[in-house]
C-alpha positions as CSV (number, residue, x, y, z in Angstrom):
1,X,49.1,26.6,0.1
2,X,46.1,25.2,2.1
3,X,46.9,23.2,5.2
4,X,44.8,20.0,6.0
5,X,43.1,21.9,8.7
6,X,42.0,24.8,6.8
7,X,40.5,22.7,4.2
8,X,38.6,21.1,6.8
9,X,37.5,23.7,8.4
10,X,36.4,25.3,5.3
11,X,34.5,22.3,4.9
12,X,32.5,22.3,8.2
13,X,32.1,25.8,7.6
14,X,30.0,24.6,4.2
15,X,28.2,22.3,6.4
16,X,27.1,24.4,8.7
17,X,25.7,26.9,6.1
18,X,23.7,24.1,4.2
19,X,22.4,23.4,7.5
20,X,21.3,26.9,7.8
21,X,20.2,27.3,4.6
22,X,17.9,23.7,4.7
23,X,16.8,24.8,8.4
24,X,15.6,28.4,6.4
25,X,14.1,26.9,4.0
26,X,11.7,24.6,6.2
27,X,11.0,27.6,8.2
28,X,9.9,29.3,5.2
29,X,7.4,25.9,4.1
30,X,5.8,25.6,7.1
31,X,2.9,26.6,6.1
32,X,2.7,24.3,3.4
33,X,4.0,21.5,5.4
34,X,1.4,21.9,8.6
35,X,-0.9,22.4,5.6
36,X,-0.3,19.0,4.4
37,X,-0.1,17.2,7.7
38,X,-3.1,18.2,8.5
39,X,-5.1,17.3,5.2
40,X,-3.1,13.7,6.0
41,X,-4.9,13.7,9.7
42,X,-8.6,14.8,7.6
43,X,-8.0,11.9,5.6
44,X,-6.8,9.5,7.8
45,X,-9.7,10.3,10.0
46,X,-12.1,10.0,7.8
47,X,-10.4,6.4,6.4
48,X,-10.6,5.0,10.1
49,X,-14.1,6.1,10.2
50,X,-15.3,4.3,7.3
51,X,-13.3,0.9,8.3
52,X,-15.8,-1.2,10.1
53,X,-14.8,-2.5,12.9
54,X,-13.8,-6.2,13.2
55,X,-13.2,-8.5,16.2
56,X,-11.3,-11.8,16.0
57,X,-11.6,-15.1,18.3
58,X,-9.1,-17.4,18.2
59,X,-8.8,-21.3,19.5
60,X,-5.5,-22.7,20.4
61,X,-5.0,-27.2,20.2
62,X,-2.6,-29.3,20.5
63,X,-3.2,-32.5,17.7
64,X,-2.3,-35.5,19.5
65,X,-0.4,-37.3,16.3
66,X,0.7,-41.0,16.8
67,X,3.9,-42.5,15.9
68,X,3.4,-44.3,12.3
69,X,6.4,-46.9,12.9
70,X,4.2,-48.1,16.0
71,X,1.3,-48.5,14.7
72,X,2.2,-50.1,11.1
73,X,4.4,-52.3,13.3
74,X,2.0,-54.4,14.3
75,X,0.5,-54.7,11.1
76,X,3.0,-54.9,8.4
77,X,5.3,-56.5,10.5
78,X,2.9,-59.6,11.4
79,X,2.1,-59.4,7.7
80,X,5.2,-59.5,6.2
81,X,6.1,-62.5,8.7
82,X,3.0,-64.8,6.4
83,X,3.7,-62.8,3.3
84,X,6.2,-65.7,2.0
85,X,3.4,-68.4,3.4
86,X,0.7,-66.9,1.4
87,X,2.0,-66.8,-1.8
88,X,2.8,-70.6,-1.6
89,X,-0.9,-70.3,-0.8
90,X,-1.8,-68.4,-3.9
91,X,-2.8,-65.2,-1.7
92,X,-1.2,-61.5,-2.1
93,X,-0.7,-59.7,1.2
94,X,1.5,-56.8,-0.6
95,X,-0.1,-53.2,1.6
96,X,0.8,-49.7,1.2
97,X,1.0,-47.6,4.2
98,X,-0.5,-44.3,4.1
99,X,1.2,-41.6,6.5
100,X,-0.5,-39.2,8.8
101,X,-1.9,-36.2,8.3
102,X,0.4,-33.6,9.2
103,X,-0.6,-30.2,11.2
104,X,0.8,-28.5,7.8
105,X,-1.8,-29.6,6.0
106,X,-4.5,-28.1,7.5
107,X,-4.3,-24.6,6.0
108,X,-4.9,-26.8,3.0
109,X,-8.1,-28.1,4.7
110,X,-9.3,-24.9,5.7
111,X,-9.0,-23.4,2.3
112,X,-10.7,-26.4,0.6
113,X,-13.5,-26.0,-1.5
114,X,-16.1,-28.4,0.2
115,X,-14.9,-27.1,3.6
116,X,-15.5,-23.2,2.5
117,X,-18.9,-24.5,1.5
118,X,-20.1,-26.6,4.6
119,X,-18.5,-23.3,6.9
120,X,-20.5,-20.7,4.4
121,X,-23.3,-22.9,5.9
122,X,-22.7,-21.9,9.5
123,X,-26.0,-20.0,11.4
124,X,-24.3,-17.0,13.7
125,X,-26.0,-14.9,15.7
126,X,-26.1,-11.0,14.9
127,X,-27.2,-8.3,17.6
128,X,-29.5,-6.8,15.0
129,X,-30.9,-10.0,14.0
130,X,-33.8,-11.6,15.5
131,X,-33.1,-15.0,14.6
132,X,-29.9,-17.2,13.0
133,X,-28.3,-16.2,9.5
134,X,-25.9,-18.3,7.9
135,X,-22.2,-16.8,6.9
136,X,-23.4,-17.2,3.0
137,X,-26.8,-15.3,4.0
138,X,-25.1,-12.7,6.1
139,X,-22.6,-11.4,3.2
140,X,-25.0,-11.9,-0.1
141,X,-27.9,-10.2,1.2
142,X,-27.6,-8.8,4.7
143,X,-23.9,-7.3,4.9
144,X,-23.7,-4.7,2.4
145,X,-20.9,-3.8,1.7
146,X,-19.4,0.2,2.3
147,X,-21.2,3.0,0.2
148,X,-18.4,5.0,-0.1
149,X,-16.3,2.3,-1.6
150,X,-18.7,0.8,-2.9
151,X,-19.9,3.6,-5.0
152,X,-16.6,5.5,-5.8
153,X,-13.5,2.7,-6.2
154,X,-16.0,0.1,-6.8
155,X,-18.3,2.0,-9.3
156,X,-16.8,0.4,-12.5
157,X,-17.3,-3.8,-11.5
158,X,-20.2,-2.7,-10.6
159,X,-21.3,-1.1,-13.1
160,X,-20.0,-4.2,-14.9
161,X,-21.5,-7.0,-13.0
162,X,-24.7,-4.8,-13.1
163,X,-24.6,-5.0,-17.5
164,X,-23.2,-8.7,-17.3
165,X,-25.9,-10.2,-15.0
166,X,-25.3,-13.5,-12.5
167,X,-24.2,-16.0,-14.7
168,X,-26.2,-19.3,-14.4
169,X,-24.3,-22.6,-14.1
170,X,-25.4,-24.8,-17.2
171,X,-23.6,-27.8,-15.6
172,X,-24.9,-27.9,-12.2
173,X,-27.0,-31.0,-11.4
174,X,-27.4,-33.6,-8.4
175,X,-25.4,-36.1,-9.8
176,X,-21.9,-33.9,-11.1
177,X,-19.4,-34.9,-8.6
178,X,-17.5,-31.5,-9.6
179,X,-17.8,-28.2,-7.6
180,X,-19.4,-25.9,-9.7
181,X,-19.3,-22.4,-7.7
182,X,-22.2,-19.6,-8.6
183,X,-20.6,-15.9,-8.4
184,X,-22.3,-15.1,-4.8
185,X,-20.5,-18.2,-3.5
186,X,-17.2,-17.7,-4.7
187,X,-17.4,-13.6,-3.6
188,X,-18.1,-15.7,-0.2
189,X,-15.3,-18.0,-1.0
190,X,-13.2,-15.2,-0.8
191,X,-14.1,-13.2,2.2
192,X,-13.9,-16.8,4.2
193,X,-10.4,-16.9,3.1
194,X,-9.6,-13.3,4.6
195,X,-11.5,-13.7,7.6
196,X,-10.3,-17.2,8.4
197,X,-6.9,-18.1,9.3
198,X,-5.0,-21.1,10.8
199,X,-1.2,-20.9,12.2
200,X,1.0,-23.7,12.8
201,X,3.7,-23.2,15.2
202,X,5.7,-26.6,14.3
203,X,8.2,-26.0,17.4
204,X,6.1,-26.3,20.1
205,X,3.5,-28.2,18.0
206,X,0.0,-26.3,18.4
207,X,-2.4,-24.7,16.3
208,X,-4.2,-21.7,16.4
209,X,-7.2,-21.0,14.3
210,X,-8.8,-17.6,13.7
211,X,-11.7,-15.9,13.0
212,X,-12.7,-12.3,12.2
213,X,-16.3,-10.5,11.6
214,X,-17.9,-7.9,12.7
215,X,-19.6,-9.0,16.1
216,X,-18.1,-10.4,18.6
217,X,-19.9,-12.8,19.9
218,X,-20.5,-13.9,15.6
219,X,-16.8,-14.6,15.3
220,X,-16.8,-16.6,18.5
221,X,-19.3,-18.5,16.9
222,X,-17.2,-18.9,13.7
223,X,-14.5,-19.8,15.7
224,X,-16.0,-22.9,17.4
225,X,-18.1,-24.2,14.6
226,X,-14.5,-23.9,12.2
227,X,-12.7,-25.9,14.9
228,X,-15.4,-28.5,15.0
229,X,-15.4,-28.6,11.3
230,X,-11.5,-29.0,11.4
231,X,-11.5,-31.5,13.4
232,X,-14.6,-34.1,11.9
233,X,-12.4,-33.7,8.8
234,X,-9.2,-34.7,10.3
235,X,-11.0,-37.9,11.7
236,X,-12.9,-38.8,8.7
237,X,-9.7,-38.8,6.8
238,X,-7.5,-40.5,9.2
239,X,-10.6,-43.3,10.1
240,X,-10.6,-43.3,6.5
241,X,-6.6,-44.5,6.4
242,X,-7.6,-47.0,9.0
243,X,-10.8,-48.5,7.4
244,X,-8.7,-49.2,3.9
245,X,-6.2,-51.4,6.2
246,X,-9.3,-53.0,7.5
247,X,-10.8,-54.0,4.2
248,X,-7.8,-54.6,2.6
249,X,-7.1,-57.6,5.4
250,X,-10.7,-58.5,5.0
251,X,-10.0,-59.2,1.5
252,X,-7.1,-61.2,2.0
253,X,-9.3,-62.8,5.2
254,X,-12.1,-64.0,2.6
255,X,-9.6,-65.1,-0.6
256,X,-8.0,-67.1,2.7
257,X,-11.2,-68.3,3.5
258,X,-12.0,-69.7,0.6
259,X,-9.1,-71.2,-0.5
260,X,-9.6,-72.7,3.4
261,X,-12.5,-74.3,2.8
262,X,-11.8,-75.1,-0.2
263,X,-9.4,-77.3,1.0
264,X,-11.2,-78.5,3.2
265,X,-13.3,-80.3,1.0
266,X,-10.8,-81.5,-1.0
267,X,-9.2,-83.6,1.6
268,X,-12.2,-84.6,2.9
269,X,-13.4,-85.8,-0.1
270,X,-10.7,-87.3,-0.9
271,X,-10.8,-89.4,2.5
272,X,-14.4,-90.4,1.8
273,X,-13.0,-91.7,-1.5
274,X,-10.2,-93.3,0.1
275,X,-10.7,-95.4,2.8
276,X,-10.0,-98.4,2.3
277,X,-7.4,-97.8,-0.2
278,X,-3.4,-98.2,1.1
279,X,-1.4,-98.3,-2.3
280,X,1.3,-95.4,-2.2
281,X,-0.4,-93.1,-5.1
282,X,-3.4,-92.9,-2.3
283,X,-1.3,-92.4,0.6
284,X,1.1,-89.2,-1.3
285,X,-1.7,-87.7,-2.6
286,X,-3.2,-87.9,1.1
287,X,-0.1,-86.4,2.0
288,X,0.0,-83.4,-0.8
289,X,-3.5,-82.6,0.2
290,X,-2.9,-82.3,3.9
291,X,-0.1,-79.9,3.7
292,X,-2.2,-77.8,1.3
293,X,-4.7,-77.6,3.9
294,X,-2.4,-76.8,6.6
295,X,-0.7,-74.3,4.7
296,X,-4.1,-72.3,4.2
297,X,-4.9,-72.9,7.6
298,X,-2.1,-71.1,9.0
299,X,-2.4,-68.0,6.9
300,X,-6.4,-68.0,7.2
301,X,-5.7,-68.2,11.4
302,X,-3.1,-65.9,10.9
303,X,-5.6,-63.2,9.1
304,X,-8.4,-63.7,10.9
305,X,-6.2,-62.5,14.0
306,X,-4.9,-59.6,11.9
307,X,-8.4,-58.9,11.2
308,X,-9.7,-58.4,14.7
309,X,-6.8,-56.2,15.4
310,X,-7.5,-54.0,12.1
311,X,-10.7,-53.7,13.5
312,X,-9.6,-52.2,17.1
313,X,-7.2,-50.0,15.2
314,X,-10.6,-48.3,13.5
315,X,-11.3,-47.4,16.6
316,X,-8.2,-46.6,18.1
317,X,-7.5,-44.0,15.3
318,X,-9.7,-41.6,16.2
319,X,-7.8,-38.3,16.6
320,X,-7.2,-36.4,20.0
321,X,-7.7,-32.9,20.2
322,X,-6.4,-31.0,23.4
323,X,-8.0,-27.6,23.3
324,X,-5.3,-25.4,25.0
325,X,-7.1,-22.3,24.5
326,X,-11.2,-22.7,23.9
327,X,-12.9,-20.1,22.2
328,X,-14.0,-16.9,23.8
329,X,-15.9,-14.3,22.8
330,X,-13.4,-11.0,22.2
331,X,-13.6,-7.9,24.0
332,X,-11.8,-5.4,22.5
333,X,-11.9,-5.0,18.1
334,X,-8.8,-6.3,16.6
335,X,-9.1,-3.4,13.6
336,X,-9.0,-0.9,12.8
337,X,-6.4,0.6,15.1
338,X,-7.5,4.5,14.5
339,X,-4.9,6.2,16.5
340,X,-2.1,4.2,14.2
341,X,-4.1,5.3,11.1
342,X,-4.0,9.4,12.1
343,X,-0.3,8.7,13.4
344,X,0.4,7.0,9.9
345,X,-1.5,9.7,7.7
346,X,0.2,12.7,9.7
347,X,3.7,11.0,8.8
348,X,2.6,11.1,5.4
349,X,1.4,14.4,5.3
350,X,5.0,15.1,7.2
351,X,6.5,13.4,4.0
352,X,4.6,14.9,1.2
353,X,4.9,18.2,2.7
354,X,8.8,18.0,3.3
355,X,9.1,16.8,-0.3
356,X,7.4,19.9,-1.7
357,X,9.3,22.4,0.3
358,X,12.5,21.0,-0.6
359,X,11.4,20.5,-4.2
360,X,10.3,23.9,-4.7
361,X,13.6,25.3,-2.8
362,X,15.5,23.2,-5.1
363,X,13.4,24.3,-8.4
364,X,14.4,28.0,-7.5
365,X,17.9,27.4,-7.4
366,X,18.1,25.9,-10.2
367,X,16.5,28.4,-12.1
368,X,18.4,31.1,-10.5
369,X,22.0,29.1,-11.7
370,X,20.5,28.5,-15.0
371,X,19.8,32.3,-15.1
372,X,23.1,33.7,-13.9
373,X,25.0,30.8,-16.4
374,X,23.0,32.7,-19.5
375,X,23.5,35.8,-18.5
């Protein structure tokens, strides 16, 4: 009867031969495998070659973003303190607040239609260029793209685009207020979106905003002029926010005015009408007509105060950027990293290699089993 010990021992003794056996059998492939490995290292050189370089400038800024509760404070809360007083005065001061615009949102901006379109508009500097190209210039008829993709994975588009022909927009005139993309710029539209990138770190409340071509000193360029661009549409929508609040009080400042001078004239008037006149119907309706008019005087002083404040705030909301990290033009290429590509592509070759071996070995012995099972 086997002990516990000899059935282990049997069974390292199993181990140690498949150990043998799998150590024999890579012996025997190693041909194949260093084979394979190096084919992987041909190709992967040959890949890393014909990946143009690309370089990538970043920016770094910190969006100075106000407290909301302050700044409606002032506003909605001296508003709502009249609210009650002008509707006795017929006048509606009801306001929405709109909130601010929020560092998440500006990957939203960046991959906007009309922003891709002003940035495809950008004029970069090229080593090989005597004078200024814009981005949309560069890639639809200087930038071509690579032959040997071009020509071999990208044969059948185009092949397809050749038979097909640019389509013309039919709908495109001055006066459509809808984006209507030709082919060229949405092939543009799409390399902006790969070669542009914005990261929000929400902790520690920066942005960084990125840009890859394939100068240098062309993706510093990008760089800056998307930053600028970022920015001008950050404070065009937040100056926006702030001008509705001003015209929204001018409104109530000129329905106030009117119903002010309005009045005005009535008491007047009435007065004129009046003065010699001391029976009690003259003297209540005196009386009603005086508190009208200081009723719409306190709410027309009251908004033309609110108005001059709106007014300040315009100005005041005009964002503040603090450029941690300005724009500099990049050194070294960000891709492709070539010595990663032949490490990755021998590792592969490793793989395929190892797989074969093992695949053949294991082909054999089946075989042989299903052999000596017949026989």
């Amino acid at each position: 009867m086997n002990t516990e010990s000899d059935i282990k021992q049997k069974s390292f003794k199993e181990t140690e031969v498949d150990f043998i056996n799998l150590a024999r059998t890579f012996w025997d492939g190693k041909i194949i495998i260093g084979k394979l490995i190096l084919l992987g290292v041909i190709i992967g050189f040959f890949v890393a070659i014909l990946i143009p370089n690309e370089f990538t400038a970043s920016s770094t800024m910190v969006p100075q973003i106000s407290d909301p509760k302050s700044k409606l404070a002032g506003l909605s809360g001296g508003l709502s303190g009249l609210s009650g007083l002008a509707a006795m005065a017929g006048i509606n001061l009801n306001t929405t607040t709109g909130s601010e615009l929020s560092p998440k949102t500006y990957s939203s901006i960046i991959s906007s239609v009309p922003f891709q379109l002003e940035l495809m508009k950008t004029p970069l500097n090229f080593e090989k260029l005597d004078s200024q190209v814009t981005l949309y210039d560069y890639y639809t008829k200087i930038k071509f793209e690579n032959l040997f993709l071009k020509y071999t994975i990208g044969l059948p588009s185009l092949i397809i685009k050749k038979i097909k022909g640019e389509k013309k927009n039919k709908f495109s005139s001055e006066a459509n207020p809808l984006y209507l993309l030709t082919e060229k710029q949405i092939e543009v539209q799409k390399i902006i979106e790969k070669k542009v990138g914005i990261f929000v770190n929400d902790k520690e409340a920066y942005v960084s905003l990125s840009c890859s071509l394939p100068e240098a000193y062309a993706a510093a360029q990008l760089t800056h002029n998307a930053q600028v661009l970022l920015q001008r549409y950050i404070t065009e929508f937040k100056i926006e926010k702030a001008q509705l609040d001003e015209e929204f009080i001018q409104q109530r400042y000129d329905e106030a005015k009117k119903t002010y001078q309005s009045a005005q004239q009535q008491l007047a008037s009435f007065r004129d009408r009046n003065k010699n006149m001391s029976t009690a119907v003259a003297k209540t309706e005196d009386e009603r007509l005086t508190g009208e008019y200081t009723l719409v005087t306190g709410v027309y002083s009251e908004l033309a105060k609110k108005l001059e404040q709106a007014k300040i705030t315009v100005k005041e909301e005009t964002p503040v950027f603090t450029i941690v990290k300005p724009v500099s033009v990049p050194i070294e290429k960000s891709t492709p990293n070539r010595p990663l590509i032949l490490a990755i592509s021998a590792f592969i070759g490793l793989i395929v290699g190892t797989v074969l071996v093992l695949g053949k070995d294991f082909m054999i012995q089946t075989r042989d089993k299903w052999i000596s099972h017949n026989q």
